[in-house]
TIMI-2910 file (N, C-alpha, C, CB; in pm, 1 decimal, decimal comma, always signed):
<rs>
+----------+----------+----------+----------+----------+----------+----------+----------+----------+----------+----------+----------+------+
!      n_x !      n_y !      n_z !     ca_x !     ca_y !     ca_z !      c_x !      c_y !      c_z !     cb_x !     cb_y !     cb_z ! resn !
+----------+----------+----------+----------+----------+----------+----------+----------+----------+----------+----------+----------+------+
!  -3986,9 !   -452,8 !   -147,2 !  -3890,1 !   -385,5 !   -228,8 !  -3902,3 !   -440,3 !   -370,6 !  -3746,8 !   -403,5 !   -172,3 !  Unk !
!  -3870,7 !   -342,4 !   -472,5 !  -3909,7 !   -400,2 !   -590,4 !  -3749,8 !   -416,0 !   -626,6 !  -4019,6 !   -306,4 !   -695,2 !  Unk !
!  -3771,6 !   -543,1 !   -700,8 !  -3604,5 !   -561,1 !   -728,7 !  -3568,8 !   -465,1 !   -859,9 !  -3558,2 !   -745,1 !   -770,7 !  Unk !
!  -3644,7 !   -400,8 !   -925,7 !  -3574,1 !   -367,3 !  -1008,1 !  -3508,9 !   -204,1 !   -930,5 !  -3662,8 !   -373,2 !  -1151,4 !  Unk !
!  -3502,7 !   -163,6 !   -827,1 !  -3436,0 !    -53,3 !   -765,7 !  -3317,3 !    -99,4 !   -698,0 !  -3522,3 !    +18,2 !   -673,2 !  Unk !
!  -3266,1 !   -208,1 !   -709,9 !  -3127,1 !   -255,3 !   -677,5 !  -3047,3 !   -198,9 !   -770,2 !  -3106,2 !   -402,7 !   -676,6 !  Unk !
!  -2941,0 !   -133,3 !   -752,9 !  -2851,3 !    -90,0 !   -824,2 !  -2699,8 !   -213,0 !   -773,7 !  -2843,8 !    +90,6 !   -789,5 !  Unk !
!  -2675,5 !   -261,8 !   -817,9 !  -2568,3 !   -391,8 !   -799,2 !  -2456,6 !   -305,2 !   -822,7 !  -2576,2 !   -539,4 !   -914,5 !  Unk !
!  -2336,6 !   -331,5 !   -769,5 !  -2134,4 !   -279,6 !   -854,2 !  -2159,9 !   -359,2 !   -953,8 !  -1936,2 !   -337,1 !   -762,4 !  Unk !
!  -2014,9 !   -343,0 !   -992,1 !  -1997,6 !   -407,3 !  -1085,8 !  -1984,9 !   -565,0 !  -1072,1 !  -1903,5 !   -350,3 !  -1135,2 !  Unk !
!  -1985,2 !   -600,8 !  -1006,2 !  -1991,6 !   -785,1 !   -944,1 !  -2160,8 !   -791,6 !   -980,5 !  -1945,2 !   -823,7 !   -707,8 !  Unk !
!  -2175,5 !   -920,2 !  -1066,6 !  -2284,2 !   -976,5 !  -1113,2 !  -2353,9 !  -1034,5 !   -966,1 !  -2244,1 !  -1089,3 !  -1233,0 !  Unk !
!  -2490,5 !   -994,9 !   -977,8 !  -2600,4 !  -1115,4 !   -935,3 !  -2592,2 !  -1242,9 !   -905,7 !  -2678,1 !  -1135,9 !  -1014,5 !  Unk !
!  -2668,3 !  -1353,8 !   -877,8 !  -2690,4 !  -1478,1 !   -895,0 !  -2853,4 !  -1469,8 !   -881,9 !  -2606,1 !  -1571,3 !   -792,8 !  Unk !
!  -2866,3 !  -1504,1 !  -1062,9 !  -3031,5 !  -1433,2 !  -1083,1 !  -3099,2 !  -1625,5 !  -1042,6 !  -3082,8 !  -1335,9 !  -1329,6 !  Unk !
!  -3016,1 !  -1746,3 !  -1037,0 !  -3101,0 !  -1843,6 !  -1062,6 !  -3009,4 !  -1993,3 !  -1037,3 !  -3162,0 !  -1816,7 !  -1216,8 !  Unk !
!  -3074,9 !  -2060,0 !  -1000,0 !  -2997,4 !  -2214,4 !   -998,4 !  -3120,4 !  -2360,4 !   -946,3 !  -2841,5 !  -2198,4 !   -849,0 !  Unk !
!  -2993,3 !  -2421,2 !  -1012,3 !  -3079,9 !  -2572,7 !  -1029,9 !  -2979,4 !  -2643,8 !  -1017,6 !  -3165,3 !  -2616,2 !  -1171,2 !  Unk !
!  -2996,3 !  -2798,5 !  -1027,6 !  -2932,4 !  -2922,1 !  -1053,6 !  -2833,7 !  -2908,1 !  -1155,0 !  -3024,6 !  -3022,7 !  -1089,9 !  Unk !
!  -2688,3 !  -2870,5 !  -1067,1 !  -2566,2 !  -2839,7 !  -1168,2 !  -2508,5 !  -2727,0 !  -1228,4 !  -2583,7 !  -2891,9 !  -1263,0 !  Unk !
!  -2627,6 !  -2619,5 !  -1214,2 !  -2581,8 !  -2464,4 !  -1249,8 !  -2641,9 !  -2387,5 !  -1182,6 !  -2599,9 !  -2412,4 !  -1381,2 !  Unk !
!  -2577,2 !  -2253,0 !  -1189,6 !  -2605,6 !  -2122,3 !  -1185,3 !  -2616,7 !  -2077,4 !  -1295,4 !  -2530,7 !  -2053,9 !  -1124,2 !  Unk !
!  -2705,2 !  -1903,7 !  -1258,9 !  -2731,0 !  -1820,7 !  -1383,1 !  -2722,0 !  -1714,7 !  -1289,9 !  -2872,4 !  -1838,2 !  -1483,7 !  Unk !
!  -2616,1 !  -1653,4 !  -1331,2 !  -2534,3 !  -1489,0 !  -1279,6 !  -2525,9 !  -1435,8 !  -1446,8 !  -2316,1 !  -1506,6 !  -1177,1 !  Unk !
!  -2576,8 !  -1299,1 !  -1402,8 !  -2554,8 !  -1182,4 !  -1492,0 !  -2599,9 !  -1188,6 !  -1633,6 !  -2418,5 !  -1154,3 !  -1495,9 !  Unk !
!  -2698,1 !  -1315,5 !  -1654,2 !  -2759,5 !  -1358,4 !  -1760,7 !  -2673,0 !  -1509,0 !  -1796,6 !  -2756,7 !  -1234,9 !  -1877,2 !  Unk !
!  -2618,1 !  -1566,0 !  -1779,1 !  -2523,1 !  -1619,6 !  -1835,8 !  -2569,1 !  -1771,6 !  -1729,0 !  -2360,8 !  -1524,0 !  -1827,2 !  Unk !
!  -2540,2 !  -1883,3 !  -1754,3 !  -2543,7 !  -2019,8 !  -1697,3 !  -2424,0 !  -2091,9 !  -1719,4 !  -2651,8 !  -2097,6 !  -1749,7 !  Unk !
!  -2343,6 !  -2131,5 !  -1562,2 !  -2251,2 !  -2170,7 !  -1553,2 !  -2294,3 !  -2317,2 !  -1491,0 !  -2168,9 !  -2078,1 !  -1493,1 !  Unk !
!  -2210,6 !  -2431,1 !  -1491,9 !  -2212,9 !  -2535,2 !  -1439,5 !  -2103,8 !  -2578,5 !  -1383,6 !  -2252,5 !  -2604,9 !  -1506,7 !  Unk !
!  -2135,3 !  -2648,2 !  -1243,2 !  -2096,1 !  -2728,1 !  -1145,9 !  -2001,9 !  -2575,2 !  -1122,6 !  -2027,3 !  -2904,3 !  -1182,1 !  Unk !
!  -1889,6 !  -2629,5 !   -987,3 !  -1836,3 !  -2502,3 !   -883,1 !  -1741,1 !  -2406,7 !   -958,4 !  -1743,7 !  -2562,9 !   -742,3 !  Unk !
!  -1794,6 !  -2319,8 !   -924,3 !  -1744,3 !  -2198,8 !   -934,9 !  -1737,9 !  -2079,8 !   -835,1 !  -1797,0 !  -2164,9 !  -1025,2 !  Unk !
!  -1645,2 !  -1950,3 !   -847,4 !  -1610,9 !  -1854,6 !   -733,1 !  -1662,5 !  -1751,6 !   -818,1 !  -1447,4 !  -1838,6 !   -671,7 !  Unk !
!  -1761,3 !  -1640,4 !   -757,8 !  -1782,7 !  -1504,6 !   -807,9 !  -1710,7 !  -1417,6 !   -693,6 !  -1949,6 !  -1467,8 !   -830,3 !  Unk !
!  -1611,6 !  -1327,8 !   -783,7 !  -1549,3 !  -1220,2 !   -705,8 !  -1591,6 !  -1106,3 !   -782,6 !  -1391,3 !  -1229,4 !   -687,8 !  Unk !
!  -1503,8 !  -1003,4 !   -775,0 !  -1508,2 !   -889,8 !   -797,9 !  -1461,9 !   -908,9 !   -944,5 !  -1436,2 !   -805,0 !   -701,5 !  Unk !
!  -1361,3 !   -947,0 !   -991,1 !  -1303,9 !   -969,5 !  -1144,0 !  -1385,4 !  -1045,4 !  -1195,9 !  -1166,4 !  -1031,3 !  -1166,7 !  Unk !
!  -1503,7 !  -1111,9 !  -1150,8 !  -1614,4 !  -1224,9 !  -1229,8 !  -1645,4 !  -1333,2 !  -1170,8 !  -1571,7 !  -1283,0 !  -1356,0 !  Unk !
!  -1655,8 !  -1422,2 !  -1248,1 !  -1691,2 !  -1602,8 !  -1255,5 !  -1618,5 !  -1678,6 !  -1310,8 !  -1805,5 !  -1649,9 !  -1322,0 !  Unk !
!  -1582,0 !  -1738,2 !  -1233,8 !  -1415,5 !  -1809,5 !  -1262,8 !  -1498,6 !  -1956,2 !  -1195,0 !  -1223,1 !  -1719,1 !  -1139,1 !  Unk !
!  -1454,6 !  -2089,7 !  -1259,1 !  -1458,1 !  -2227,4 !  -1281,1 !  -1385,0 !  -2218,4 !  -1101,3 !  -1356,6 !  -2304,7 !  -1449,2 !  Unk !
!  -1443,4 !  -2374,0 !  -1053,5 !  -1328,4 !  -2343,7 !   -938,7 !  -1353,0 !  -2535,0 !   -924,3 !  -1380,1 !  -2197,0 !   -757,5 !  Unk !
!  -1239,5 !  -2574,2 !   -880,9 !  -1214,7 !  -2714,0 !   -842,6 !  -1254,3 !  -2805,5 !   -736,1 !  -1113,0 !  -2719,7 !   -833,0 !  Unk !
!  -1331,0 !  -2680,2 !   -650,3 !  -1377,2 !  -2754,1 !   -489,6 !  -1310,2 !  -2711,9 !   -374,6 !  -1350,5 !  -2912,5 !   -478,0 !  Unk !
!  -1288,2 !  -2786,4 !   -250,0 !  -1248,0 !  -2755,4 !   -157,4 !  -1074,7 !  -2805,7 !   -152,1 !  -1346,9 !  -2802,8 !    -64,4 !  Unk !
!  -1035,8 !  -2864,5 !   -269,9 !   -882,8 !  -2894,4 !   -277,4 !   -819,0 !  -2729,1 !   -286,3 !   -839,1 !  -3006,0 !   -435,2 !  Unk !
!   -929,0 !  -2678,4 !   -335,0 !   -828,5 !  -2576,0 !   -423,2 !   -853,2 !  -2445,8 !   -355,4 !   -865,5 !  -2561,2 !   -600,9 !  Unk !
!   -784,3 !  -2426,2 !   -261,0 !   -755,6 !  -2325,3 !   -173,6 !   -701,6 !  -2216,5 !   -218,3 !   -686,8 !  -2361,8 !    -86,2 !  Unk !
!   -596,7 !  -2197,1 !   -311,8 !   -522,6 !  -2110,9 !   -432,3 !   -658,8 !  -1999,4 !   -447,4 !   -477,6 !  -2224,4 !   -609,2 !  Unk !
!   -748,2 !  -2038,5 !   -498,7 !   -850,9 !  -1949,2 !   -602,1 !   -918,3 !  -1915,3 !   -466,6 !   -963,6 !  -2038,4 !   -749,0 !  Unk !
!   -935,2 !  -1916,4 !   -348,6 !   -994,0 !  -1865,6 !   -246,2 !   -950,0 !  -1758,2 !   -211,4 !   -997,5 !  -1933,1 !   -156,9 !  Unk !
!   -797,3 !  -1821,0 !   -176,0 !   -694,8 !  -1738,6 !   -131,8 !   -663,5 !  -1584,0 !   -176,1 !   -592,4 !  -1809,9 !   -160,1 !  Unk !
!   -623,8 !  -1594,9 !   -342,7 !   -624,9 !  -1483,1 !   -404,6 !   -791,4 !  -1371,8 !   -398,3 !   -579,9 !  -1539,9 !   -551,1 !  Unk !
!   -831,2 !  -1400,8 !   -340,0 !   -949,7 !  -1329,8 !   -314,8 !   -933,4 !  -1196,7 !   -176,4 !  -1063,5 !  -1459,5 !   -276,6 !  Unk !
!   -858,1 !  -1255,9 !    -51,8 !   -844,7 !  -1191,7 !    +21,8 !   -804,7 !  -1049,9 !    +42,5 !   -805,8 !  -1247,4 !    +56,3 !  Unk !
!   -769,6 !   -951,3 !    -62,3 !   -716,1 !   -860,6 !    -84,8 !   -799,9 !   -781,3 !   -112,4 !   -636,2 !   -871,6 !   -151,6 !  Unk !
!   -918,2 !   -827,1 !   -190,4 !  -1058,8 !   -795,0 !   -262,1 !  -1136,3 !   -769,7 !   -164,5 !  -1125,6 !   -902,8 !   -349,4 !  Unk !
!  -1146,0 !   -873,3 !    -97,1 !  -1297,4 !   -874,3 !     -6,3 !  -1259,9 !   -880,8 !   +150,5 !  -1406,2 !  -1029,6 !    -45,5 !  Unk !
!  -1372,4 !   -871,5 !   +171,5 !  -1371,9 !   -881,4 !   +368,6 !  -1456,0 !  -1005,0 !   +414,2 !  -1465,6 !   -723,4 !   +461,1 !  Unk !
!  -1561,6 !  -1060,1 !   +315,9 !  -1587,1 !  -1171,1 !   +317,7 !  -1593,5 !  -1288,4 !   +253,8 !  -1640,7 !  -1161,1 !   +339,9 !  Unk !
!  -1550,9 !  -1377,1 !   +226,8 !  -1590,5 !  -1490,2 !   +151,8 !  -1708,7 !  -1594,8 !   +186,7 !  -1480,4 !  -1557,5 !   +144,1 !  Unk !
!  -1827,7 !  -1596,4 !   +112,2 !  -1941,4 !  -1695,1 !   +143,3 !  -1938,5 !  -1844,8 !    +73,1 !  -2075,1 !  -1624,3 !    +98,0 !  Unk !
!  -1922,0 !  -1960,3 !   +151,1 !  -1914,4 !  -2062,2 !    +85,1 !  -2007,9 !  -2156,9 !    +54,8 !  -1841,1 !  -2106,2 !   +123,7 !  Unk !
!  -2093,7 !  -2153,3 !    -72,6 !  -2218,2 !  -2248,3 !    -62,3 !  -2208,5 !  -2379,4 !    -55,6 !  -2298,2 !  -2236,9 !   -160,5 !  Unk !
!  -2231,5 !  -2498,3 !    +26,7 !  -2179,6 !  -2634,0 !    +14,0 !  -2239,2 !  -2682,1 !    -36,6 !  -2154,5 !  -2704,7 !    +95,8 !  Unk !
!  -2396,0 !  -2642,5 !   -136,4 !  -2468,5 !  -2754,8 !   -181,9 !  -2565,0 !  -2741,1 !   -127,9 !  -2425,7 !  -2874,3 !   -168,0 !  Unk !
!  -2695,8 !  -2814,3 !   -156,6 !  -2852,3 !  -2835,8 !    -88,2 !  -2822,7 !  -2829,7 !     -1,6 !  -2944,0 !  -2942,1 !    -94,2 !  Unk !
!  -2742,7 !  -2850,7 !   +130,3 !  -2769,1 !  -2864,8 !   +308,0 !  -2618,3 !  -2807,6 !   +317,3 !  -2805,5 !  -3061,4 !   +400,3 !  Unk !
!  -2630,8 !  -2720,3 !   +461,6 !  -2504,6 !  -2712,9 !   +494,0 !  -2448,2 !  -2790,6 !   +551,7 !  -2480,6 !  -2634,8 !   +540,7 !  Unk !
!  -2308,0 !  -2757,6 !   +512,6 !  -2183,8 !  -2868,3 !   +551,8 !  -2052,8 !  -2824,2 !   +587,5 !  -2150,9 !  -2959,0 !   +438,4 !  Unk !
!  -1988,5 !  -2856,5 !   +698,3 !  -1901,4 !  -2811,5 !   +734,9 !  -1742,4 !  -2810,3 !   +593,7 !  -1900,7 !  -2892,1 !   +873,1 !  Unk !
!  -1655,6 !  -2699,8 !   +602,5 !  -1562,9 !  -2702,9 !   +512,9 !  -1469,6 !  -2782,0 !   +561,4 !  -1518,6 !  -2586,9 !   +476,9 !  Unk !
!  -1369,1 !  -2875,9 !   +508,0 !  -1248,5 !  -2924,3 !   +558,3 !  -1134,6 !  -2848,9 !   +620,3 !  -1201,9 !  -2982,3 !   +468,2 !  Unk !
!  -1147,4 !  -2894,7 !   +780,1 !  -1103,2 !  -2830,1 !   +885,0 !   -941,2 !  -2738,6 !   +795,2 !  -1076,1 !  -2964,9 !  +1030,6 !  Unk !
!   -896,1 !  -2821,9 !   +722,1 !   -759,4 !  -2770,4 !   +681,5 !   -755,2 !  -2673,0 !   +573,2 !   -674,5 !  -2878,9 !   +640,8 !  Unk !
!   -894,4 !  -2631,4 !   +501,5 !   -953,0 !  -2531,6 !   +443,4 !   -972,0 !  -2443,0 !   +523,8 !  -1052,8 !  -2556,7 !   +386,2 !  Unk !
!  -1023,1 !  -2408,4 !   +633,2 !  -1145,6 !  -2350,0 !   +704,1 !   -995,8 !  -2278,0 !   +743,3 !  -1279,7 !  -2445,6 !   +825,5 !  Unk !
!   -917,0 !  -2329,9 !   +830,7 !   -821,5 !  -2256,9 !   +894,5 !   -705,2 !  -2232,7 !   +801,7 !   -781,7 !  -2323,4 !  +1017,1 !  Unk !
!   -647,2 !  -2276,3 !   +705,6 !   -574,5 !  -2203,5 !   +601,6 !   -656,3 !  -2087,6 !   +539,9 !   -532,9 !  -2300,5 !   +492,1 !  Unk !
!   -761,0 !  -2026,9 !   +528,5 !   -827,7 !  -1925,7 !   +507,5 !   -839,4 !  -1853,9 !   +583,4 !   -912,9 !  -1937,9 !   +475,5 !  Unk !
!   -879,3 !  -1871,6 !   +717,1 !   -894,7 !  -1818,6 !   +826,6 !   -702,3 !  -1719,3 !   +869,4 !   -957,3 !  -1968,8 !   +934,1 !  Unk !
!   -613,2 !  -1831,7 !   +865,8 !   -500,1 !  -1796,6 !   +894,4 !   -474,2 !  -1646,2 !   +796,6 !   -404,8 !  -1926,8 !   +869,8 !  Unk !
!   -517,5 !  -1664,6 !   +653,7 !   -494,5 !  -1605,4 !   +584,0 !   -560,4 !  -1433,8 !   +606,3 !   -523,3 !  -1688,3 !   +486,6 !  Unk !
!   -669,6 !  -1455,8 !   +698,7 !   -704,4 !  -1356,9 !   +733,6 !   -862,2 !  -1319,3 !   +635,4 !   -574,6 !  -1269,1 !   +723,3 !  Unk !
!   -888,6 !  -1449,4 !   +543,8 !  -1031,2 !  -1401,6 !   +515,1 !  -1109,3 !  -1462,2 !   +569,4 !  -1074,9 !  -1399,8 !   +397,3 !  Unk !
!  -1196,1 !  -1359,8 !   +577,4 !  -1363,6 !  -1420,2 !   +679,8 !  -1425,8 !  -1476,6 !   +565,7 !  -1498,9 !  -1275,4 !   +766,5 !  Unk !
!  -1457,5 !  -1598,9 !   +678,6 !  -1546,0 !  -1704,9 !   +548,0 !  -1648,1 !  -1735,5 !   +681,8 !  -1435,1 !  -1895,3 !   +448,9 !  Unk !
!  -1837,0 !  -1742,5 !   +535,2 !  -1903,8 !  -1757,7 !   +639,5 !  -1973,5 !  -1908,7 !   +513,0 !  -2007,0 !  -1593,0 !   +714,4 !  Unk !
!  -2001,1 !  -1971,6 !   +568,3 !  -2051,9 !  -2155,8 !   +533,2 !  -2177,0 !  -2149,6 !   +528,7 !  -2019,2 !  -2288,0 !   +651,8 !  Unk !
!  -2261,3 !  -2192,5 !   +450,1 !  -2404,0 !  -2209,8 !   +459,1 !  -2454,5 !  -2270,1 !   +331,1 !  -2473,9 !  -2078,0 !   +488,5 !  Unk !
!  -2555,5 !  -2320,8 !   +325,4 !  -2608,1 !  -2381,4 !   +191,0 !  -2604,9 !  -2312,6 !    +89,6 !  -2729,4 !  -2419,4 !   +189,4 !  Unk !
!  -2572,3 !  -2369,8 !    -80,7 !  -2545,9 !  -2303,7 !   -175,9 !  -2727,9 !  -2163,4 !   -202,6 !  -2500,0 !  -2447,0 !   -307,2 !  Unk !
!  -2833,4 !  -2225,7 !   -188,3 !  -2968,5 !  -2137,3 !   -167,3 !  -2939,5 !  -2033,3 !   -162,1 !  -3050,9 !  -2151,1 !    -61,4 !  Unk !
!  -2905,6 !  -2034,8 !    +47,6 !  -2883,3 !  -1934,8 !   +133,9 !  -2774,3 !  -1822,0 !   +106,3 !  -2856,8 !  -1997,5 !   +246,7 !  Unk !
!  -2677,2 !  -1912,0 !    +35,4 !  -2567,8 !  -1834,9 !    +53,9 !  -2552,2 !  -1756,1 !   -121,2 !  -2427,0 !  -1947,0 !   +115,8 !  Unk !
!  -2657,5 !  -1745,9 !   -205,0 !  -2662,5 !  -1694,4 !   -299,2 !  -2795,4 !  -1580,3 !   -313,6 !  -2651,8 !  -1799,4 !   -381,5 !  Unk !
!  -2876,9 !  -1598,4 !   -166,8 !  -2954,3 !  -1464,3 !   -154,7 !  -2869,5 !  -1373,4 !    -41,9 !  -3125,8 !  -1494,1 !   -101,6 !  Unk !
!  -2793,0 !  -1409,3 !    +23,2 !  -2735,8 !  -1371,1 !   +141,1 !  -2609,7 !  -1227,0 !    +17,8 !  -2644,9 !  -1555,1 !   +254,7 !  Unk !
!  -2563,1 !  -1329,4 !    -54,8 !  -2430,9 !  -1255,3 !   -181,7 !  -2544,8 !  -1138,9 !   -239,2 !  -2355,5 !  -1404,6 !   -361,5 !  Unk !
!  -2636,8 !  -1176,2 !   -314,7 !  -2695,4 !  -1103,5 !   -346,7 !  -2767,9 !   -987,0 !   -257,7 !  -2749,0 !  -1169,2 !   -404,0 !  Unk !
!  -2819,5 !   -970,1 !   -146,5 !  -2848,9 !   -860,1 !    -78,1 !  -2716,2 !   -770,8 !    -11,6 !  -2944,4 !   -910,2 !    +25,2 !  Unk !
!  -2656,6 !   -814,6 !    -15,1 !  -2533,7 !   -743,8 !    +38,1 !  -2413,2 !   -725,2 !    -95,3 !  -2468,1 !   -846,5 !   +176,9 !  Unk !
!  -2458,6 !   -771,6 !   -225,3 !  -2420,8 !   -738,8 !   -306,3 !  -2393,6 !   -561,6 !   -332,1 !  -2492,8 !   -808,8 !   -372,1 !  Unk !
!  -2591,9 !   -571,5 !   -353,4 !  -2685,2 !   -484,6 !   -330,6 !  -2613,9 !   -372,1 !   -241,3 !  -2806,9 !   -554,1 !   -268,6 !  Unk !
!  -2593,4 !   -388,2 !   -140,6 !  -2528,0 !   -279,5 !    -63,4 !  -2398,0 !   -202,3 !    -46,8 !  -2537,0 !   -311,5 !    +24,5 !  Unk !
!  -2355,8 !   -334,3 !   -191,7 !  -2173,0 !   -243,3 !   -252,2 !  -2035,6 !   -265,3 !   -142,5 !  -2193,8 !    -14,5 !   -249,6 !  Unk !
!  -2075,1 !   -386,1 !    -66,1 !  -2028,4 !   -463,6 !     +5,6 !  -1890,0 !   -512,0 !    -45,0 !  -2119,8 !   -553,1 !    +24,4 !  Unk !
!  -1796,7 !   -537,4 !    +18,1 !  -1669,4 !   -626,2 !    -65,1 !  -1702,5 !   -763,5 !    -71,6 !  -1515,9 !   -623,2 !    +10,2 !  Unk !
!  -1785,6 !   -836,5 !   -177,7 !  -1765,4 !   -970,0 !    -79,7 !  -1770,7 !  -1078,9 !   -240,3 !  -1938,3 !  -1002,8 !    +79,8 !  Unk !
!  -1721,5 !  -1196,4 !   -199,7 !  -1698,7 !  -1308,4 !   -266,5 !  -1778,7 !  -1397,9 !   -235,8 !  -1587,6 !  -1350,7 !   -256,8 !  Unk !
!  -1793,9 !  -1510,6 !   -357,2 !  -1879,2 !  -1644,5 !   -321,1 !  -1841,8 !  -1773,6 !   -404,4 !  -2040,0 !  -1617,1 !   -348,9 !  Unk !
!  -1796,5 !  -1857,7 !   -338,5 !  -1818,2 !  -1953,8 !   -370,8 !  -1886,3 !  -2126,7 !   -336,6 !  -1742,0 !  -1932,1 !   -391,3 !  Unk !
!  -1925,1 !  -2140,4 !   -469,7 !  -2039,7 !  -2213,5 !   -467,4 !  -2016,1 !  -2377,5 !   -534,2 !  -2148,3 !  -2122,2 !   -549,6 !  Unk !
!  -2072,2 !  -2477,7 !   -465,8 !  -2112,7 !  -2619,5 !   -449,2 !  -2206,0 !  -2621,9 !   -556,8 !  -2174,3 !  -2664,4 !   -305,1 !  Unk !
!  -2259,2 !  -2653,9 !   -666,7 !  -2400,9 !  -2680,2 !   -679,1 !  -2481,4 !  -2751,8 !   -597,5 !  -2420,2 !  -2729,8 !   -777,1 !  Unk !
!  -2637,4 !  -2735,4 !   -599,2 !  -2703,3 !  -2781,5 !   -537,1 !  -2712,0 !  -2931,0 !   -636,0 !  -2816,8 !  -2685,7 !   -503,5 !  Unk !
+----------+----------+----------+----------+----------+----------+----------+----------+----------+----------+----------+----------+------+
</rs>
């Protein structure tokens, strides 16, 4: 498939990353942040359940990148989200930024937030 026949919504890409950032929609952000549907918003980590939360209304999934290796979320995260009724799926920040992006691609409802690697 040639990427330039992706037609994306309006929710940006994640064209690129390294040690400390991303690069969505042309632009390079550093250390964690959440891409939803309204953008790229700064995010605080796994304390901060708030900026997850408000997502659920938006999407049907939330993808959480933990960084170079996956890692489980803090059990009292995992199920205050869960309770809340959004599906969250865990996997390395990599994985979980080609995973956003192909199902971006498909005009999908979905959210991500991301660990740097």
């Amino acid at each position: 498939m040639r990427l330039n026949e992706i037609t994306f919504t309006d929710a940006k890409p994640v064209e690129g990353y390294g040690p400390g950032f991303f690069r969505i929609g042309g632009d390079v952000f550093h250390g964690p942040l959440i891409i939803g549907p309204s953008g790229v918003t700064a995010w605080t980590g796994y304390e901060d359940a708030d900026a997850l939360l408000a997502l659920k209304d938006t999407v049907d999934v939330l993808f959480v990148g933990t960084g170079a290796e996956t890692a489980h979320l803090p059990s009292q995260l995992r199920r205050t989200l869960e309770e809340a009724g959004l599906g969250v799926e865990v996997m390395a920040s990599p994985a979980a930024c080609r995973t956003y992006n192909v199902l971006l691609s498909e005009g999908r409802r979905i959210a991500l937030a991301l660990i740097p690697v």
